[in-house]
Phi, psi and omega in degrees: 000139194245206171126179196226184194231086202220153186213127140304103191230140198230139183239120161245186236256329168276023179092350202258165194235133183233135190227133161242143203266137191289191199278154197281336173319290211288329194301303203315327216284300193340292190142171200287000172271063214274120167280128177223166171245145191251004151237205140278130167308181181235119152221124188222147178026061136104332199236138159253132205249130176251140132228138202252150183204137186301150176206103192286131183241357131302147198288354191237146178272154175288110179210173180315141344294128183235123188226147174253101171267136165222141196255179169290333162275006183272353186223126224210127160265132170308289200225162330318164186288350181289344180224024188301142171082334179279123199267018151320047189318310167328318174265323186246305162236166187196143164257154200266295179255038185326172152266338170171154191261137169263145177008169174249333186253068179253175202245354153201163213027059185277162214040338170348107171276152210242150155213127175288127185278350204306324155329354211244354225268337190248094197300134148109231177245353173299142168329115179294109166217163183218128164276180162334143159074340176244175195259129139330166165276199195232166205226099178286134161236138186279136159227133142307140199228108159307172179282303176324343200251139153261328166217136177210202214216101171251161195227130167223154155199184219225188187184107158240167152299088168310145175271116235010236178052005214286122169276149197273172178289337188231126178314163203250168200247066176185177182211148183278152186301353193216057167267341184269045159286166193318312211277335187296321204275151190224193171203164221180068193272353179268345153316293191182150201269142167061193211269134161228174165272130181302166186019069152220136174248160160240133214226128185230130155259155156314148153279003146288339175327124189280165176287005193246314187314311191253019159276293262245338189260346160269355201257316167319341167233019177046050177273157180226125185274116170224029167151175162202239137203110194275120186272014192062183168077354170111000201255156185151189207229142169247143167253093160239111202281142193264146162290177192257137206212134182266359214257332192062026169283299196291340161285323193282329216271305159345300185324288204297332198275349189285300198296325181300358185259168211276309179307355167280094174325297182217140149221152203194166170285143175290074200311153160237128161286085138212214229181165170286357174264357162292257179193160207211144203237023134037133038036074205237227170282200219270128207065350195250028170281183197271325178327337188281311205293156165236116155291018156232101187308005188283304194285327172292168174211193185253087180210156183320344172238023160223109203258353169308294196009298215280332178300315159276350165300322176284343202071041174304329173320307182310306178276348175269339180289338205247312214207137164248022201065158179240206180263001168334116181280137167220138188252134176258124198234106157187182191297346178145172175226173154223196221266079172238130162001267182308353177250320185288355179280323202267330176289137194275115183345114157099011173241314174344103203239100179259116193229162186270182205325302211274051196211104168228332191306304177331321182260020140287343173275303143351306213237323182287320201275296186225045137336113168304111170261157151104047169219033169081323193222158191077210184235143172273128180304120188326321207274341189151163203233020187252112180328337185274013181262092190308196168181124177249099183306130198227000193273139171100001195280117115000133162301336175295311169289349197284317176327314172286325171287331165267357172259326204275329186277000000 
C-alpha cells in the first residue's frame, strides 16, 4: 500500500513552526497509506525536526516493510520570492537523518531517502500491523534550513506490505455468485450511460505489468480483487470491489485515478447489458419481485423465503430473455382450480372447473404453466408470461371424454 504526504511549512526567526496540511484531495489520489504528522514540530539551529506517522486510510492491514520516502525535489522554497521554486535541497534544504538513500536505478523510489518505519507501526511486542483506521508511533525527520527560507513545502511519501488481499500477476477466471444481483446493480446518468455494479471497477493492466505494479494501483484505491476474467497468455480483466459508497463518487473518482497510472490500459464500471436477448427479471407478488430474482444458477437455492429459487435454478431468467411465450395450447388433468388473477386471463373461456379453497395443487400447476407474469401479483409462469399462452382446464372431465379434450387441446 503506498500514499503521500504534503505539508506547508513557515519558520520564524524565534523558532517557531505553522504547518498547514496540503490538500485532502490530492493526499487520497496518492493511496490509502496516508503521511501525517502526530506531534509539533520542532525548529532549532538551522534543522527542522517533523514527526511524522503512517495513518491507514485503507481497506487492508498494514505490515513490515513500511518506509517513509523523500527526494531532493520533495522539498521546494516557498518564500522568500528570490529563492521560491527552487529545488536544490542541497544548497537551501536537505534531509538530514534518512536510514538510507535507495538506488537511482531502482525499479521504484530510486534516488529516494528512506526512513524505516517497520518498528513503529505496533506499541508493545505485538506482530508489527497497523489496520484500518489506525496510526503509527512517529518518526522524527531531520531537513536542513537556510537561514534565508521562511517558508517552504515538503511532499513525502510512504509504502507497505499488506496482510492478505495479495492481487495475483493473472487475473483470477470466477465472480463471486450474487454479484449482478437486481440490488447490487446501479445507474449513474451524470457518469455513465446505462446499469452498472455498484463500488466495482473492471481493471485491465498492460501485460508488462509487473505483481508490485498491479498490487501498488489497486491498492492506491484502496480496492480488493474480487474476480475476474482471464483471456489467456496472462492478459485479462480484474473486478475489484470499492469501499461502499451509495453517492458512486468514490468509484468514478477511483476510475480517473486508475486511468492516470502509466500500467493501467483501461478502467471503467462493470457495466451490465441489457436487452431482450439477454434475461429478463419479471415483476410479481410478494417474493417474486425482479429484485428476488438471482441470474447465477449457482447461487440458487431452496427456502421458505425465497420462492425464485426453483425458477433460477432451471435459468428461467434466461429463457425469458429469449421467448415470453407463445399461443400454444396446454391441457391440465388435476382437481380444480381457483379464480386467481393471473391466471384466469389465460384459460380458455368456458374449460374451468373453480373448486373451493381446500383444492390448491390445480392451482399450482396451474400458475406453473400460464400465470400472467410482470403485472405486480402472483407468480410468473416457467413456460411463459404472455396473455396469448392459453390452458385449457380438463379437471373434473368424465374419463370418456378427457380422450377428446386432449386431443383437441
Amino acid at each position: 500500500m503506498r500514499g503521500c504526504g504534503r505539508f506547508d511549512i513557515a519558520l520564524t526567526a524565534r523558532g517557531e513552526v505553522f504547518v498547514t496540511i496540503g490538500d485532502a484531495a490530492a493526499t487520497r489520489s496518492c493511496g490509502g497509506l496516508h503521511v501525517l504528522l502526530g506531534d509539533k514540530p520542532a525548529f532549532a539551529g538551522g534543522v527542522l525536526r517533523l514527526p511524522v506517522m503512517l495513518a491507514n486510510a485503507g481497506a487492508q492491514v498494514v505490515r513490515p516493510p513500511a518506509s517513509v520516502y523523500g527526494w531532493e525535489d520533495s522539498l521546494i522554497v516557498v518564500s522568500p520570492p528570490g529563492l521560491a521554486g527552487n529545488r536544490r535541497s542541497d544548497t537551501y534544504l536537505a534531509f538530514t537523518n534518512a536510514d538510507s538513500v535507495i538506488a537511482s536505478n531502482a525499479p521504484s523510489f530510486g534516488g529516494a531517502r528512506r526512513w524505516s518505519m517497520d518498528t513503529l507501526l505496533e506499541s508493545g511486542a505485538a506482530p508489527q500491523q497497523l489496520a484500518p483506521g489506525d496510526t503509527s508511533a512517529v518518526r522524527w525527520l531531520e531537513i536542513a534550513v537556510h537561514p534565508g527560507v521562511h517558508m517552504l513545502r515538503a511532499t513525502l511519501w510512504s509504502e507497505a506490505a499488506t496482510v492478505g488481499n495479495v492481487v495475483p500477476l493473472v487475473p483470477p477466471d470466477s465472480e463471486p455468485a450474487s454479484l449482478y444481483d437486481f440490488d447490487n446493480l446501479t445507474a449513474d446518468s451524470l457518469h455513465w450511460s446505462g446499469l452498472f455494479v455498484r463500488d466495482i471497477v473492471a481493471l485491465h493492466f498492460l501485460i508488462t505489468a509487473s505483481q508490485s505494479d498491479r498490487q501498488s494501483a489497486v491498492e492506491a484505491v484502496n480496492g480488493i480483487v474480487v474476480g475476474g476474467a482471464n483471456f489467456g497468455n496472462g492478459d485479462g480483466l480484474y473486478l475489484v470491489s470499492l469501499p461502499a459508497d451509495p453517492t458512486n463518487e468514490t468509484l468514478f473518482d477511483a476510475i480517473g485515478r486508475l486511468r492516470a497510472l502509466p500500467q493501467v490500459t483501461w478502467a471503467m464500471p462493470d457495466w451490465v447489458i441489457i436487452g431482450g436477448t439477454t434475461w429478463l427479471r419479471p415483476d410479481d407478488g410478494l417474493g417474486m419481485h425482479a429484485r428476488d430474482y438471482r441470474l447465477n444458477p449457482d447461487s440458487a437455492f431452496g427456502s421458505g423465503s425465497r420462492r425464485t429459487w426453483a425458477l433460477e435454478a432451471i435459468n428461467a431468467p434466461f429463457a425469458w430473455g429469449c421467448s415470453t411465450g407463445d399461443s400454444t395450447r396446454i391441457g391440465v388433468v388435476d382437481m380444480g382450480i381457483h379464480a386467481v388473477g393471473d391466471i384466469v386471463p389465460n384459460i380458455i373461456p368456458g374449460t374451468p372447473s373453480f373448486q373451493p379453497d381446500s383444492f390448491t395443487h390445480g392451482t399450482a400447476v396451474a400458475s406453473v404453466i400460464a400465470a400472467r407474469g410482470n403485472d405486480s401479483s402472483g407468480i410468473a409462469a416457467s413456460c411463459g408470461m404472455r396473455s396469448s399462452t392459453y390452458m385449457m382446464w380438463l379437471g373434473g372431465t368424465p374419463m370418456a371424454r378427457l380422450s377428446i379434450q386432449v386431443a383437441w387441446s
